[in-house]
C-alpha positions as CSV (number, residue, x, y, z in Angstrom):
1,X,137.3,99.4,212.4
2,X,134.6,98.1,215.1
3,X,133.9,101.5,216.0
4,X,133.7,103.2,212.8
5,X,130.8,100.4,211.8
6,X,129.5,101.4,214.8
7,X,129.1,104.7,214.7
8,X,128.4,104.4,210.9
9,X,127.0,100.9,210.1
10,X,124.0,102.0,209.3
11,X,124.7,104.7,206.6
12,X,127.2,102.4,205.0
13,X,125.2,99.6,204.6
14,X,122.2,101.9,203.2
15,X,125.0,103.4,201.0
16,X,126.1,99.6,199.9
17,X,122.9,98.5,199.1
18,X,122.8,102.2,196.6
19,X,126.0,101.1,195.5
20,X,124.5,97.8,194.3
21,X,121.7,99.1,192.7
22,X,123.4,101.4,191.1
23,X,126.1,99.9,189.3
24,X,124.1,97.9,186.6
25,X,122.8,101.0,186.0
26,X,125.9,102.4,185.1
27,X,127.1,99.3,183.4
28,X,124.4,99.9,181.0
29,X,124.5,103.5,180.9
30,X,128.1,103.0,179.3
31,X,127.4,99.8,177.1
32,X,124.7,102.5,175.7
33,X,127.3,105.0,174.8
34,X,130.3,102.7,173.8
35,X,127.2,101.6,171.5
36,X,127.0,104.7,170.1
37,X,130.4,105.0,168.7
38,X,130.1,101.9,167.1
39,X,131.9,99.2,169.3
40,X,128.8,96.8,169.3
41,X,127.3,96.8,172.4
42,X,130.2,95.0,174.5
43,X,128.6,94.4,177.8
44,X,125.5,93.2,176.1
45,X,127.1,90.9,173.8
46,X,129.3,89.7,176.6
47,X,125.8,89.2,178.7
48,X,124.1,87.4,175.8
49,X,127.3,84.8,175.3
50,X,126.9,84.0,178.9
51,X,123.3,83.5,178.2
52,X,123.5,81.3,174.9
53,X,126.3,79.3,176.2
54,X,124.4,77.8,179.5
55,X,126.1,73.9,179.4
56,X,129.2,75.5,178.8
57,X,129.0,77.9,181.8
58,X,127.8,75.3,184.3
59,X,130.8,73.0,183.3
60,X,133.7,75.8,184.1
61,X,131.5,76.4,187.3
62,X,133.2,73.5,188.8
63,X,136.4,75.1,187.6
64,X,135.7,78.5,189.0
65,X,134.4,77.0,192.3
66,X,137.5,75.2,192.7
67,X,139.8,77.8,191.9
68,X,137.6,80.3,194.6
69,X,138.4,77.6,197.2
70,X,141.9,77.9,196.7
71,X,142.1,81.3,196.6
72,X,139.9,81.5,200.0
73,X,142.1,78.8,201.5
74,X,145.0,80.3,200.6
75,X,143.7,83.5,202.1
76,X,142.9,81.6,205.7
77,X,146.1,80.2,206.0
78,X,148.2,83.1,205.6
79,X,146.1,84.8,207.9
80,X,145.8,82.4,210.5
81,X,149.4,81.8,209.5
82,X,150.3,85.3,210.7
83,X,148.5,85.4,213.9
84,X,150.0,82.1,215.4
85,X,153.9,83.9,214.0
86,X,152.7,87.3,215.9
87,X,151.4,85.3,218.8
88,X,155.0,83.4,219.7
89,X,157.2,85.7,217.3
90,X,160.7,84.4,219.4
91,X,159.5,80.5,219.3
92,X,159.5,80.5,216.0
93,X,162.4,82.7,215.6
94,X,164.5,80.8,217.2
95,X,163.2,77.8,215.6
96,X,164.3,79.4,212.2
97,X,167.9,80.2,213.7
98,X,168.3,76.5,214.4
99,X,168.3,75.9,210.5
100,X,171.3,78.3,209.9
101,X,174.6,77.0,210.5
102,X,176.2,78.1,213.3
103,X,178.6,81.1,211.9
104,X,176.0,82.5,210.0
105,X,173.6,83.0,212.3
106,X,175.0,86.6,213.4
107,X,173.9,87.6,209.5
108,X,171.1,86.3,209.5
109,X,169.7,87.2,213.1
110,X,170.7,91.1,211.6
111,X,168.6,90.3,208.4
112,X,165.4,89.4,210.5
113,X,165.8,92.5,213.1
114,X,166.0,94.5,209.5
115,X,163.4,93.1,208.1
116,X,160.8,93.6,211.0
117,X,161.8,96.9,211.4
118,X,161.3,97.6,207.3
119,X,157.9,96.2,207.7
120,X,157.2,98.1,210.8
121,X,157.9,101.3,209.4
122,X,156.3,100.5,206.3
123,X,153.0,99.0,207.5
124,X,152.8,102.6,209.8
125,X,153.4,105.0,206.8
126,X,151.2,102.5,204.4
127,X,148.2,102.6,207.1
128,X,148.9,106.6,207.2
129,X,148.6,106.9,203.7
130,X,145.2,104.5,203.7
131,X,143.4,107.0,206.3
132,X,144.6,110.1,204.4
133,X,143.6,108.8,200.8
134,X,140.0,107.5,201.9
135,X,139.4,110.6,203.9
136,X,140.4,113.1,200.7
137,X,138.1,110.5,199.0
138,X,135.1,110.5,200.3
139,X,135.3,114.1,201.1
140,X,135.5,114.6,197.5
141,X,133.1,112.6,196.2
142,X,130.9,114.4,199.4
143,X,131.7,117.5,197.9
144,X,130.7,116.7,194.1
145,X,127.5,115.6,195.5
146,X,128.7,111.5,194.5
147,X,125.7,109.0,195.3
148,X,127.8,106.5,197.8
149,X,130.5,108.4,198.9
150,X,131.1,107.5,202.3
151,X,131.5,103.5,201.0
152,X,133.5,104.7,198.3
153,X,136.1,106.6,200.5
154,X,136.2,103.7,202.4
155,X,137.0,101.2,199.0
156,X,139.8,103.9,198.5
157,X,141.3,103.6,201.7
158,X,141.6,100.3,201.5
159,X,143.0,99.6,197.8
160,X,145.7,102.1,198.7
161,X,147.3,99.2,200.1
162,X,147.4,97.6,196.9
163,X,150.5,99.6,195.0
164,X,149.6,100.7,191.6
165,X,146.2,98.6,190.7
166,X,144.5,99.7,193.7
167,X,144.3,103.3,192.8
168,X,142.5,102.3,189.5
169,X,140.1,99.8,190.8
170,X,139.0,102.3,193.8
171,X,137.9,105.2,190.7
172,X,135.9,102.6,188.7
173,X,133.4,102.1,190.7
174,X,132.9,106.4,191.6
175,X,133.5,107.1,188.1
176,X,130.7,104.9,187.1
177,X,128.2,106.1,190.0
178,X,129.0,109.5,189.0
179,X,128.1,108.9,185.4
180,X,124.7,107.5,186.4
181,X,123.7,111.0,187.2
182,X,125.3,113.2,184.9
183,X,127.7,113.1,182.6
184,X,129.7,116.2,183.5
185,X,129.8,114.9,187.2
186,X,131.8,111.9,186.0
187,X,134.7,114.2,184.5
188,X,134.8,115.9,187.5
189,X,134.8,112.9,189.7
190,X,137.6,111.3,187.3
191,X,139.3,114.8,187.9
192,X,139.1,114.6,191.5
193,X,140.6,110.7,191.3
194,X,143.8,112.1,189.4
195,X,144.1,114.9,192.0
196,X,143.9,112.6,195.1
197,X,146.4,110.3,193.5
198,X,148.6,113.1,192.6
199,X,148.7,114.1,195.7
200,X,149.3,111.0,197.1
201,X,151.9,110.5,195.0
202,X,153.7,113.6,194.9
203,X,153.0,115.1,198.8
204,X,151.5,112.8,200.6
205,X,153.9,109.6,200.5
206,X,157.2,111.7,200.2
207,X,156.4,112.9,203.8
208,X,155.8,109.3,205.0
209,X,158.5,108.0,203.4
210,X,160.9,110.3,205.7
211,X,159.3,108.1,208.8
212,X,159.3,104.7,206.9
213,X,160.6,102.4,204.7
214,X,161.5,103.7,200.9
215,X,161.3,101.0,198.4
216,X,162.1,101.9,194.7
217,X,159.0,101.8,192.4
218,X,160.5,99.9,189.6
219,X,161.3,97.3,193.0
220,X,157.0,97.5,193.9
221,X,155.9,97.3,190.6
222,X,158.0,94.1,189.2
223,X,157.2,92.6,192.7
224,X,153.8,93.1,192.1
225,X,153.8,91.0,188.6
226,X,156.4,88.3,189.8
227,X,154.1,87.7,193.8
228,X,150.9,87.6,191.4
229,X,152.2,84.8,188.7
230,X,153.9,83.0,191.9
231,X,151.0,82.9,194.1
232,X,147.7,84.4,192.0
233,X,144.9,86.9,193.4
234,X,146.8,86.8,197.2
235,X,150.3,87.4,195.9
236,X,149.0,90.9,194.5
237,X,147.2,91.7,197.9
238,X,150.6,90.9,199.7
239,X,152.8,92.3,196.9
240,X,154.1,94.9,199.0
241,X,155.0,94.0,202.0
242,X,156.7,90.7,200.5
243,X,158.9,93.2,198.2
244,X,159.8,95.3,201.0
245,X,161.0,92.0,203.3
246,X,162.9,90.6,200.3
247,X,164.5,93.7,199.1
248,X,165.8,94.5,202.6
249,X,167.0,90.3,202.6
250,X,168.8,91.7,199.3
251,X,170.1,94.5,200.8
């Protein structure tokens, strides 16, 4: 990651800084023509009830502050969290063996050495399947002549590893850019989205699977709803590997 801003900070942050710019465009571009079909302007309304209701705004921003601290501190100590486990992984293993009576600690020494090695495998094939998606990405949206599209490849890339929502979020934001400068190169953009995905889907992450960890879908995607109403915004990032753990644990 150091040496890819490196060698390319420059051109991503000049394609950033488009990116910025160009989204309200495109915001506006499509209130315009959701207007036109008669749905009532819904980013401008939405805009101008923001703007009429100022007092109530700045008492939820208390609210919204707080809940962005919890979120961010929530984020720091899992992180933190799992670079003091990675940094003394058999003190703390041991220390979690001492909890376990005595006769089950055969079980449950075989549950952890499967459960690293699930995550293991899975964390490979998942990075594997980041570097392939934001690479067939970007050199798409090169291709189609996208505004953005290194920084866009890269957004791809990395909400891969979110199972199911990430593939939708990463297209907004290309879809969107895309319409800015014509209409017909948004279709094809949104074309190239279901191809890459497809592809993911249906090449891609069956040849990964046969070096990693294969957890059902149904499995991902109810993991992903219960991890987000357990723990909020992080439990969606982690969603995945917190299914795969707990389904081997299962297992």
């Amino acid at each position: 990651l150091v040496g890819v801003a490196w060698l390319l900070g420059q051109q991503i942050s000049a394609q950033t800084d488009a990116l910025a710019q160009t989204l309200p465009r495109a915001l506006t571009q499509v209130d315009n023509w959701l207007g036109g079909f008669g749905l009532s302007h819904p980013f401008q309304t939405w805009l101008a009830q923001l703007h009429h209701s100022g007092g109530t705004l700045v008492s939820r921003f208390g609210t919204w502050l707080s809940t962005a601290s919890t979120g961010v501190a929530n984020f720091l100590i899992v992180f933190f969290g799992g670079v003091f486990l990675a940094s003394e992984p058999r003190f703390y293993r041991t220390g979690a063996m001492k909890l376990i009576p005595e006769e089950k600690r055969g079980v449950f020494s075989q549950a952890m050495d499967e459960s690293e090695r699930a995550l293991r495998l899975w964390l490979k094939g998942e990075l594997m399947a980041m570097l392939v998606i934001g690479v067939m990405t970007g050199a798409g949206l090169w291709l189609l002549g996208v505004q953005s599209w290194l920084v866009l490849g890269i957004l791809a890339g990395f909400f891969e590893f979110i199972p199911f929502a990430g593939p939708l979020l990463s297209a907004i934001p290309g879809i969107l850019i895309a319409l800015v400068q014509s209409p017909q190169l948004a279709l094809w953009t949104a074309l190239m989205y279901v191809f890459v995905q497809h592809s993911e889907a249906y090449l891609i992450q069956p040849i990964i699977q046969q070096y990693a960890v294969d957890v059902p879908a149904v499995v991902l995607l109810f993991s992903l709803l219960a991890f987000a109403a357990l723990f909020g915004p992080i439990g969606i990032l982690f969603a995945a590997p917190l299914s795969v753990v707990t389904y081997v644990l299962v297992k």
